[in-house]
C-alpha positions as CSV (number, residue, x, y, z in Angstrom):
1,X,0.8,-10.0,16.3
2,X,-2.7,-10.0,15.2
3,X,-3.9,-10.3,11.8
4,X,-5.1,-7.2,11.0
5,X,-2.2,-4.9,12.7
6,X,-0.1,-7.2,9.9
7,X,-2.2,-5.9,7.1
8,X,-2.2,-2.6,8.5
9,X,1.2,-2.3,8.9
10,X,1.9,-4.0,5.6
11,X,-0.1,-1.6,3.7
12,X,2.0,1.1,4.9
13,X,5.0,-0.3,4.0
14,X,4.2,-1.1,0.7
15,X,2.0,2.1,-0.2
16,X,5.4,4.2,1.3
17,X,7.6,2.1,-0.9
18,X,5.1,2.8,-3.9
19,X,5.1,6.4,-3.2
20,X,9.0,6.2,-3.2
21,X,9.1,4.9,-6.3
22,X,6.3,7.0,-8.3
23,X,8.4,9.9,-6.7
24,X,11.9,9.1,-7.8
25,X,11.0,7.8,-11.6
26,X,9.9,9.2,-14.6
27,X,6.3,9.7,-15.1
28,X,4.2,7.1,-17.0
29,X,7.0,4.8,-17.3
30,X,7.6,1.1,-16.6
31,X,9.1,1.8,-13.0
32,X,6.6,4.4,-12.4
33,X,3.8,2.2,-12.8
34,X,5.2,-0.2,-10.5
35,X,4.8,2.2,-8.2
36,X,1.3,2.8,-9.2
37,X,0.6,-0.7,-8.8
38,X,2.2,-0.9,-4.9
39,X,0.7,2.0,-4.0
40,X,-2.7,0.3,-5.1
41,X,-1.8,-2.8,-2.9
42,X,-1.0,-0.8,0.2
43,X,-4.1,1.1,0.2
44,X,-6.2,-2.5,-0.2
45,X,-4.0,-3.9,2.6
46,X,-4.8,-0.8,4.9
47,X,-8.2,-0.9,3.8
48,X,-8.6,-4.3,4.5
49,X,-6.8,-4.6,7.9
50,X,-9.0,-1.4,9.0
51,X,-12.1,-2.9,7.9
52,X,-11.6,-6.3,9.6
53,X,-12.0,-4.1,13.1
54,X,-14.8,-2.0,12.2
55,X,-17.9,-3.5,13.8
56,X,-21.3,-2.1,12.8
């Protein structure tokens, strides 16, 4: 598989498990901001594995 369908595909997973988490925990606590955290790491990896195919 290529590169950037990993990252893409990655991202997801780890933003959806994020937003699992964020969902299913209290608000502003340790687990929560896991969450946060993954769901910041998904949108880079999406971001990123869109971006490599964008050509300008």
């Amino acid at each position: 598989m290529e590169q950037f369908v990993q990252s893409i595909v990655g991202g997801g997973v780890v933003l959806l498990c994020g937003l699992w988490i964020g969902a299913f925990s209290a608000a502003y606590s340790g687990v929560w901001l896991l969450g946060a955290v993954l769901v910041l790491f998904g949108l880079g990896g999406l971001t990123y594995g869109i971006g490599r195919e964008i050509e300008l």
